[in-house]
Structures are given as structure tokens and as C-alpha cells.
C-alpha positions in Angstrom: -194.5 113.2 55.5 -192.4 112.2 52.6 -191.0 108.9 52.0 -188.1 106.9 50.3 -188.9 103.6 48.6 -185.6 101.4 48.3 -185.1 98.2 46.6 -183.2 95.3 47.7 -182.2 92.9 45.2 -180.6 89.8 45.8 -180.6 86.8 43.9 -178.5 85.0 46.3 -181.5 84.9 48.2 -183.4 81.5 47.9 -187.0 81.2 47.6 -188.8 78.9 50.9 -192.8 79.0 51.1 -192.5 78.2 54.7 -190.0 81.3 55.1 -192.2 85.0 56.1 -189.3 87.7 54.6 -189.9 90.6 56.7 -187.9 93.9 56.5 -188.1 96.3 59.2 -186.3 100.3 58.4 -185.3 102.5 61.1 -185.8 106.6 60.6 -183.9 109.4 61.5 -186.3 109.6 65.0 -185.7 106.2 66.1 -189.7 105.4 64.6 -189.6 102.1 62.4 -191.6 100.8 59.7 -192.2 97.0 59.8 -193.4 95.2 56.1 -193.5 92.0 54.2 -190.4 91.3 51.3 -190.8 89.2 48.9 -187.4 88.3 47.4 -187.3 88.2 43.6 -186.3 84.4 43.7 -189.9 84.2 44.8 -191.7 86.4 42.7 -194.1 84.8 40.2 -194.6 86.3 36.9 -197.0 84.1 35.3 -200.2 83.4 36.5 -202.0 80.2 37.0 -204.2 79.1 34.1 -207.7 79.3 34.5 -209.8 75.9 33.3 -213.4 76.2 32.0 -214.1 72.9 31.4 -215.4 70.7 34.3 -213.1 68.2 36.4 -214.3 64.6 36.2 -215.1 63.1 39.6 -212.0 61.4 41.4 -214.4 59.3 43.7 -213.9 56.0 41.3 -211.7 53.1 43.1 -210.2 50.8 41.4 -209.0 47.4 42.6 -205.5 47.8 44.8 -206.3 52.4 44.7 -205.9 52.7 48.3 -202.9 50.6 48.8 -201.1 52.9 45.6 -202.3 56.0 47.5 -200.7 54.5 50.8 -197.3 54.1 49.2 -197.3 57.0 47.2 -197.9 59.1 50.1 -195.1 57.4 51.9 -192.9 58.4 49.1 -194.0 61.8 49.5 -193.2 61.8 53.3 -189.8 60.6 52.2 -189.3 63.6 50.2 -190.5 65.7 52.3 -188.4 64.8 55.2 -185.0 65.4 52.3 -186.1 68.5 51.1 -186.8 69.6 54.8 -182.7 68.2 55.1 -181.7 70.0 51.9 -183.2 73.5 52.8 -182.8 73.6 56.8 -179.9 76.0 56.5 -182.0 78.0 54.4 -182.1 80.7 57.3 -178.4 81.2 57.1 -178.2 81.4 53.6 -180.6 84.7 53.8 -178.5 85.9 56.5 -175.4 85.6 54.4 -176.7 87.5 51.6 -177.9 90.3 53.3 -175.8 90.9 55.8 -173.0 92.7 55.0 -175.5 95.0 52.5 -177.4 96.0 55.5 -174.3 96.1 58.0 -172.8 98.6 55.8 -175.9 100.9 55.1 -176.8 100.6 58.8 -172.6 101.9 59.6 -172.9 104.5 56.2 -176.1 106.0 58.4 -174.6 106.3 61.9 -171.7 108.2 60.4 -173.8 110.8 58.8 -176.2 111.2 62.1 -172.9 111.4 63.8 -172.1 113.8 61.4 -175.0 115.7 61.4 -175.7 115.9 64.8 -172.5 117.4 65.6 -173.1 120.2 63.5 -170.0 121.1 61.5 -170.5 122.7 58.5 -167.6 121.6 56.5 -168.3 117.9 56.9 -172.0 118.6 56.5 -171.1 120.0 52.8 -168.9 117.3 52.1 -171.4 114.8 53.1 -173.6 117.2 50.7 -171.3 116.5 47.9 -171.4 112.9 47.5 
């Protein structure tokens, strides 16, 4: 069975680890297909370097080490809990960017299935011509 391959590229589209971009294509039959996206804000092109030297142990405390953990975890929380603020909407952001893209393709396709299905030649060969 052949198959079309399709890019969608949006920069608009922000990049969230705790997002799972998922796109889903409808066919001609009614079957769908169903895959992972990864949206090219998130794409990586450079990999992580690999060490050959050996880590020294962390297991040394110094005097007053656990209370500095303590608050710098705190911190951490802290800015967890803004960035969690910052990018909540993040949802609606992909929406925005890919909706009227995919609105439009979805209406282009239901006017050429109308078109097909009802058979007439003419607007078959126009449909043919662009």
C-alpha cells in the first residue's frame, strides 16, 4: 500500500518535556494512523558529550552540606512551581499554531471526497489540474 509522508513545521510551536505531541491522519477509508511528533523546537542536534575520565565520589560532607542542599532544593521547588505558572498555557499555545493549518487541510479534503464521490468529471479534471 503506498504512502504519503508530510511534514509539519511550525516554529510557533513551543518545546515542553512533560508534553507527548501525537499526530493522528485520517485516510480516504475512514482507517487512521496514530504516531509520535516531535516539533522542531524540540529537536536536538547535538549530542551529549561523552566523559572518559572517572567522576570523583560526591559522598564527602562538609560542615553546614545538608542544610545548603535543604535550601537549594527549596529554591528549586520555587522555580519549579513559576515555570510550571509560566508554561501552563502551553497546551493552547500548540493548539493555536496548528489549528487553522489542520482545519483548513481537513476542509481542503472533504471538498475533494465530496467531489470525488459525486463523480463528475469536469470538476474531477479541474481538481486534476491544480
Amino acid at each position: 500500500q503506498p504512502r504519503m509522508e508530510f511534514e509539519l513545521l511550525s516554529e510557533k510551536i513551543p518545546c515542553d518535556d512533560d508534553f507527548a505531541f501525537i499526530t493522528r491522519v485520517y485516510g480516504l477509508t475512514g482507517e487512521h494512523s496514530t504516531d509520535f511528533w516531535t516539533p522542531p523546537s524540540c529537536q536536538r542536534s547535538t549530542t551529549e558529550p561523552t566523559t572518559t575520565t572517572p567522576t570523583p565520589p560526591t559522598t564527602v560532607m562538609e560542615e553546614g552540606a545538608l542544610e545548603k542542599a535543604m535550601d537549594a532544593n527549596t529554591e528549586l521547588r520555587e522555580k519549579i512551581s513559576g515555570l510550571k505558572q509560566q508554561y501552563g498555557p502551553i497546551g493552547e499555545q500548540v493548539y493555536e499554531a496548528l489549528k487553522d493549518g489542520v482545519y483548513h487541510g481537513f476542509e481542503a479534503y472533504l471538498a475533494r471526497k465530496k467531489v470525488l464521490d459525486g463523480g463528475d468529471i469536469g470538476q474531477i479534471q479541474k481538481l486534476a489540474e491544480n
